[in-house]
N, C-alpha and C positions, 0 to 999 in steps of 0.2 A: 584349226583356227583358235584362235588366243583371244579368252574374249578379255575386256578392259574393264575391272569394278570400279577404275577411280571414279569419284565424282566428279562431275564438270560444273563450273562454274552455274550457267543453267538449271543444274539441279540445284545449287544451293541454295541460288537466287527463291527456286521453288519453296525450297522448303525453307526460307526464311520467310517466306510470304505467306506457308500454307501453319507457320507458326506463330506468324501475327495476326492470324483470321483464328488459331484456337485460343489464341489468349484473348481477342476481343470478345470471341461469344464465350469462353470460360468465363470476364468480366460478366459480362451482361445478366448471363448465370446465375453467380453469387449476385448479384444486384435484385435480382428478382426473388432468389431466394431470401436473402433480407428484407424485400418488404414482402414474404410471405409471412417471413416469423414474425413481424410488428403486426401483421395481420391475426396473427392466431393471439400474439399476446393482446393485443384488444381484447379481440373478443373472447381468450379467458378471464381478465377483467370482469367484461361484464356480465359471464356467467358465474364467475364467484360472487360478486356487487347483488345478480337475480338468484344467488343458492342464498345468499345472507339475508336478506329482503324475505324468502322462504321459512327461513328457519326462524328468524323473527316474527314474524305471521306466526309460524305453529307456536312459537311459544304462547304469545300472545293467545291463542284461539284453549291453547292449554289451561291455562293461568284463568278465563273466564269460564271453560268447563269444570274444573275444580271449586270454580267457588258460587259454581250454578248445584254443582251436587252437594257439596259442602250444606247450601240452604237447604236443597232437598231434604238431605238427614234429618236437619234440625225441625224443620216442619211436619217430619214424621214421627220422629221423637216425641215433640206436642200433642201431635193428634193422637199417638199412639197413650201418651196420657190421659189425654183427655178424654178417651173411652175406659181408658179403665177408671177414672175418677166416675165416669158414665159407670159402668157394670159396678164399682162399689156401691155410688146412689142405690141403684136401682135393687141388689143385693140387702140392701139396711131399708128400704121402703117395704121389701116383702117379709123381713123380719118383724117391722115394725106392725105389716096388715096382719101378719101370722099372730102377734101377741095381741091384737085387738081382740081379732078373731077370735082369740083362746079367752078369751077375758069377758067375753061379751055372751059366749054359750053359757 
């Protein structure tokens, strides 16, 4: 027996229908995947918008730690004077008791 490959109208029909049903759901497809990527580019938006917002915070937080230590320095700088301006006093005061002292025997 002989079989028959042609196509019969039937099948055409078929498969012109079963190739309007892949390009509908091919459409719908790309449709959804389109507003996936309007979805993600949002919200890369607005995680670039919250890393920026970030990095501005740290500088800022930079910018007043620098000049929180900045003061520090300087006030220990002072202090650090003003003990040895203290240990000079106090150095010429017992010079000064010692030559009493020597003066006075």
């Amino acid at each position: 027996m002989v079989k028959n490959n042609n196509a019969t109208k039937t099948d055409i029909r078929s498969l012109k229908a079963y190739i309007k049903r892949l390009e509908k759901n091919t459409k719908a497809d790309v449709k959804e995947l389109k507003t996936d990527v309007g979805s993600l580019k949002t919200n890369m938006k607005i995680l670039e918008n919250k890393f920026d917002n970030l990095k501005t915070d740290m500088l800022e937080m930079k910018v007043e730690i620098l000049g929180e230590l900045k003061d520090m320095r300087e006030e220990s700088a002072a202090h650090n004077f003003s003990h040895m301006r203290i240990n000079d006093d106090l150095q010429n005061h017992d010079e000064q008791i010692k030559k009493l002292e020597t003066a006075t025997v």
